[in-house]
KEKEKOL-170322 format. One record per residue (C-alpha): residue number from 1; residue in one letter; chain; x, y, z. Coordinates in Angstrom, 3 decimals, decimal comma, m for minus. Layout:
<nupas>
<NUM; A; A; <X; Y; Z>> ...
</nupas>
This chain:
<nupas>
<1; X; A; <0,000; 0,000; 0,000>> <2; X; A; <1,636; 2,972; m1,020>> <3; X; A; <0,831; 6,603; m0,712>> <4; X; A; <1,974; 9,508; m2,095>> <5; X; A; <2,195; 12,821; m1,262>> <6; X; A; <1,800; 16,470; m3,300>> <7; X; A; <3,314; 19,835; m2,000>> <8; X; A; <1,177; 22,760; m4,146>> <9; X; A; <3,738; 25,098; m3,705>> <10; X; A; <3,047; 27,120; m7,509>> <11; X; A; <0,828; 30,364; m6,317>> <12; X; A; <1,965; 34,266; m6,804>> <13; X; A; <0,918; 34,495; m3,280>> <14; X; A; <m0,995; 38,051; m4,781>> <15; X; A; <m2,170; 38,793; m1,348>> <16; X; A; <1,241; 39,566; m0,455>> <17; X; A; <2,071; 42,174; m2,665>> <18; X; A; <5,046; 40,182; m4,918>> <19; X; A; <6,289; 38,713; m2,111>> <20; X; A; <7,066; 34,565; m2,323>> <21; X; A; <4,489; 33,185; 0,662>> <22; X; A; <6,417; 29,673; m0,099>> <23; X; A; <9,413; 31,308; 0,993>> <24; X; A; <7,976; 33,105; 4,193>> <25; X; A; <10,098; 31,884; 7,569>> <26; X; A; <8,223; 30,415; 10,400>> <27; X; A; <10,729; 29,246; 13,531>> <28; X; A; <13,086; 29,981; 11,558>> <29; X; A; <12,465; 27,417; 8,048>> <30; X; A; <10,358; 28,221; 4,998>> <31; X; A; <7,080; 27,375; 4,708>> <32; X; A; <7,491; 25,550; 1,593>> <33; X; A; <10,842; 23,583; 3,619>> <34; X; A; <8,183; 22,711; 6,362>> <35; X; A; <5,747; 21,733; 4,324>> <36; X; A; <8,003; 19,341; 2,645>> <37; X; A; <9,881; 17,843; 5,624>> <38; X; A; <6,178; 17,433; 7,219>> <39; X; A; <5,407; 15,086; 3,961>> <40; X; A; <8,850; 13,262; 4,123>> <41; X; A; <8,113; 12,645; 7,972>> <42; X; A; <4,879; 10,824; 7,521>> <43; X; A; <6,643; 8,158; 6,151>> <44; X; A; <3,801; 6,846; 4,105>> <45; X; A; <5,959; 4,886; 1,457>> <46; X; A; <5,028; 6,735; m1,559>> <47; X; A; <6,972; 9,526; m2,965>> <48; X; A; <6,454; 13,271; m2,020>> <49; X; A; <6,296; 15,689; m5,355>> <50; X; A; <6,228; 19,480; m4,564>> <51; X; A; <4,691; 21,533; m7,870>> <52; X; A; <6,490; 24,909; m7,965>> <53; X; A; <5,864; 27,931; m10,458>> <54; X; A; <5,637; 31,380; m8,716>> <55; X; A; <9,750; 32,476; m8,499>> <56; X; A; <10,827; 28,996; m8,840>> <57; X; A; <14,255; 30,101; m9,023>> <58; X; A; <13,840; 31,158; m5,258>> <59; X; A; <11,786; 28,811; m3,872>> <60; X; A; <13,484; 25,469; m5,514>> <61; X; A; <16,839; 25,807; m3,254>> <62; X; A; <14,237; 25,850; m0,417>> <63; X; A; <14,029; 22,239; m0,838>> <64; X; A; <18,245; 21,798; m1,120>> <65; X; A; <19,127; 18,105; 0,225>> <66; X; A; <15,593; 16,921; 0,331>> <67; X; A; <14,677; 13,538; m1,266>> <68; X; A; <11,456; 14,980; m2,845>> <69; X; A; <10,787; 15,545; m6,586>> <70; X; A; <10,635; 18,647; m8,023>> <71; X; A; <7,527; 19,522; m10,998>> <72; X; A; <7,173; 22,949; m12,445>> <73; X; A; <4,318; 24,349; m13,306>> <74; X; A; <4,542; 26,165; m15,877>> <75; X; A; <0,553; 26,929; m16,179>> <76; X; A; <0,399; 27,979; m11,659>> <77; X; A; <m1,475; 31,641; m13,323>> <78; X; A; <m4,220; 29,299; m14,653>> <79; X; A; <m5,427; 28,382; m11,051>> <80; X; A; <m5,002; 25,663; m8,102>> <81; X; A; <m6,574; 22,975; m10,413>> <82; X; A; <m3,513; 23,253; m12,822>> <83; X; A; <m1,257; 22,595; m10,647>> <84; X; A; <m3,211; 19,193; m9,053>> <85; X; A; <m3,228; 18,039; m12,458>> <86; X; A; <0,628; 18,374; m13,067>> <87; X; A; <1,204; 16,793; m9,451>> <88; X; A; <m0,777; 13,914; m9,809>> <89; X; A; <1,012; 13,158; m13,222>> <90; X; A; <4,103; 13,495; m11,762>> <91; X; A; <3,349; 11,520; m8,567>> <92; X; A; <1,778; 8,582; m10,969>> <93; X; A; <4,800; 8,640; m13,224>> <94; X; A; <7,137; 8,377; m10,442>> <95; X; A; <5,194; 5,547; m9,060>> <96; X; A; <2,691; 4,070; m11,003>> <97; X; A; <1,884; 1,615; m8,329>> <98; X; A; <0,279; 4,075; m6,177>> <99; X; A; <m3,416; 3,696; m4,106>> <100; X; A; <m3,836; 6,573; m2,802>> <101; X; A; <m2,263; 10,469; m2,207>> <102; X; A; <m2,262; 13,063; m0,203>> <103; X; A; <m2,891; 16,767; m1,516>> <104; X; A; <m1,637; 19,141; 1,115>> <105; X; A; <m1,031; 23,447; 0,754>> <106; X; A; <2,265; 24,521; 1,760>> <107; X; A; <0,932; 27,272; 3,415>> <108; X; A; <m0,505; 25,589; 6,929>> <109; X; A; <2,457; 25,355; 9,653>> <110; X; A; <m0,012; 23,332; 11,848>> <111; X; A; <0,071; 20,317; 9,552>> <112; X; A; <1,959; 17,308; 11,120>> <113; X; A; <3,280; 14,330; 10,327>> <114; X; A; <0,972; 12,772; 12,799>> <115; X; A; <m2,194; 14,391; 10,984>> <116; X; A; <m1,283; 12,693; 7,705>> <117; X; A; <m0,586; 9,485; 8,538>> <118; X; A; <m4,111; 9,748; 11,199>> <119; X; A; <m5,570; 10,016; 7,815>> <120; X; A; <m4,226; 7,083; 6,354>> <121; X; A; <m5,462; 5,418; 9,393>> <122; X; A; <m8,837; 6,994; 9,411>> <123; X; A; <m9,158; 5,698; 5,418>> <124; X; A; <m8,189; 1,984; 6,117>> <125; X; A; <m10,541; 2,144; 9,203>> <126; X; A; <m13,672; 3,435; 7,002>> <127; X; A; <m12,855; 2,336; 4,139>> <128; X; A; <m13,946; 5,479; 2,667>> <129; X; A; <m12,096; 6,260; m0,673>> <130; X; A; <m11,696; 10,096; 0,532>> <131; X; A; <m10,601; 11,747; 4,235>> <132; X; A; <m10,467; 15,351; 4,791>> <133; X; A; <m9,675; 17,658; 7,518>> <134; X; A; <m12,903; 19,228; 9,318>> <135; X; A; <m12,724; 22,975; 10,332>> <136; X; A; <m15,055; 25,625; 10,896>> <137; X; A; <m17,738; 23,278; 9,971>> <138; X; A; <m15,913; 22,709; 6,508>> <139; X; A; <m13,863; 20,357; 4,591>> <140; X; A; <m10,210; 21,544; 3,751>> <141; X; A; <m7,037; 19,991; 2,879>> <142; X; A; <m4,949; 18,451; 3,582>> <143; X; A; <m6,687; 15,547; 2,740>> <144; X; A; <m6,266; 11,861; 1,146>> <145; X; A; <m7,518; 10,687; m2,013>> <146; X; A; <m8,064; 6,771; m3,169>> <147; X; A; <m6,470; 5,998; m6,591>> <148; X; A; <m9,787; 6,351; m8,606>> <149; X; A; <m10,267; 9,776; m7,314>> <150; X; A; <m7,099; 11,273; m9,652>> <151; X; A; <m9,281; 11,112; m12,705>> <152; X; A; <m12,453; 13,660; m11,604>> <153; X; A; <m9,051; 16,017; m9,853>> <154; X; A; <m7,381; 16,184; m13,217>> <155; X; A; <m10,647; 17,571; m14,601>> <156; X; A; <m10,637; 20,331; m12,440>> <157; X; A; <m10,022; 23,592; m13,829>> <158; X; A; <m8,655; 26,920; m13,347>> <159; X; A; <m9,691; 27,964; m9,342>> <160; X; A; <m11,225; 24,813; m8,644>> <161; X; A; <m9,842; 23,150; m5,456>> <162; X; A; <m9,531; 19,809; m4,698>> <163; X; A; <m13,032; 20,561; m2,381>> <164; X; A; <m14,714; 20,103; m5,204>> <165; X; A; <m14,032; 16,993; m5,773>> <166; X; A; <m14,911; 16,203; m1,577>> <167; X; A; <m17,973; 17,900; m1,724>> <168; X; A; <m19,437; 16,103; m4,785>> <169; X; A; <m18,292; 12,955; m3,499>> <170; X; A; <m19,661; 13,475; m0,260>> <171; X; A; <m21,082; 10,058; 0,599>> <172; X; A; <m17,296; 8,590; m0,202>> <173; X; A; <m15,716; 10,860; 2,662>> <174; X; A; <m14,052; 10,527; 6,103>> <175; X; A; <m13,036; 13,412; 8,252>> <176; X; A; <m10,381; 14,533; 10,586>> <177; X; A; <m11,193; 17,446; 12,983>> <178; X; A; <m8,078; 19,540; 13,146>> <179; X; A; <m8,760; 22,870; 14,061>> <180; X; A; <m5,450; 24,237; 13,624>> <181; X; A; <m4,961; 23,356; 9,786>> <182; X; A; <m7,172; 26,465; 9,840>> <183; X; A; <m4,457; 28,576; 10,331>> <184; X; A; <m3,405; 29,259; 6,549>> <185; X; A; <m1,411; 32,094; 6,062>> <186; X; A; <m3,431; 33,929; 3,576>> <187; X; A; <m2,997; 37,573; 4,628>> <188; X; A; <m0,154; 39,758; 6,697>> <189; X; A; <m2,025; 39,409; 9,899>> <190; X; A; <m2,551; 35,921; 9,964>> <191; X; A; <1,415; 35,857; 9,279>> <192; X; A; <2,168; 38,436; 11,937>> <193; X; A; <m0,172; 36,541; 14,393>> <194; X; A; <1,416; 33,653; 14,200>> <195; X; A; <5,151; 35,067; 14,541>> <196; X; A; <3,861; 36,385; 17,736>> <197; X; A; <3,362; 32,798; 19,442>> 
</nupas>
């Protein structure tokens, strides 16, 4: 049983005024660093592809020493959905033999290890070909995917998220409550808040 796991790391981060939110410093390590190490940590026994497009040139040394893949994507302006679709066809063609993946944001510093394999656990336990994290009454990502789920998330287009795919499929879906995967840093405040603790 393997699973895989994909960084989206691509976005202009346009909230921030030209500044790289990948490359933001929390404790002291990039977002996009954490984000990576968290997926490498899980241990899940699938490979761990992070898609990159916004100022790859900055963000790509990020990952120096890392044993993940790099995938650029060259379309990130189109939307979230382009870069799923370039993940998952990495991830597959690194490892055809793959079940099931994980599609986590780089931008939530609360994501653990421990919350991504708990949903690898909470899939095998339900048997549920989806698991999401539950916050503010909502379904978010991270969140795991069963093999047959990469076709209808390759069909997604421009600002479609993977939610989509979660809500339509709602009767196929687990969740994890995880409150703190809330904490996506989105705008300067949430950034500033959060340097504070």
């Amino acid at each position: 049983m393997l699973t895989g796991i994909i960084v989206l790391a691509a976005g202009s981060s346009k909230r921030f005024g030209g500044i790289s939110k990948q490359l933001l410093s929390i404790n002291g390590t990039s977002l996009v660093r954490h984000a990576a190490e968290v997926a490498l940590a899980a241990n899940l026994g699938g490979p761990v592809v992070v898609v990159l497009g916004d100022r790859r040139d900055l963000v790509a040394p990020e990952l120096d020493g890392l044993a993940v893949t790099l995938i650029d994507n060259p379309t990130h302006t189109d939307g979230i959905a382009s870069s799923v679709k370039i993940g998952l066809a990495g991830l597959f063609l690194m490892e055809p033999r793959i079940d099931k993946f994980i599609i986590m944001p780089c931008d939530q510093p609360y994501v653990s290890a421990a919350l991504l394999q708990q949903l690898v656990v909470t899939q095998t336990e339900t048997d549920k070909g989806m698991v999401a994290t539950r916050y503010a009454d909502q379904v978010h990502m991270p969140a795991l995917f069963a093999r047959r789920y990469a076709e209808p998330l390759a069909a997604l287009t421009g600002d479609k998220a993977p939610k989509w795919v979660l809500i339509r499929h709602k009767d196929d879906l687990a969740e994890v409550g995880f409150e703190l995967a809330a904490i996506d840093l989105d705008l300067w405040p949430q950034v500033e808040a959060l340097e504070k603790k």
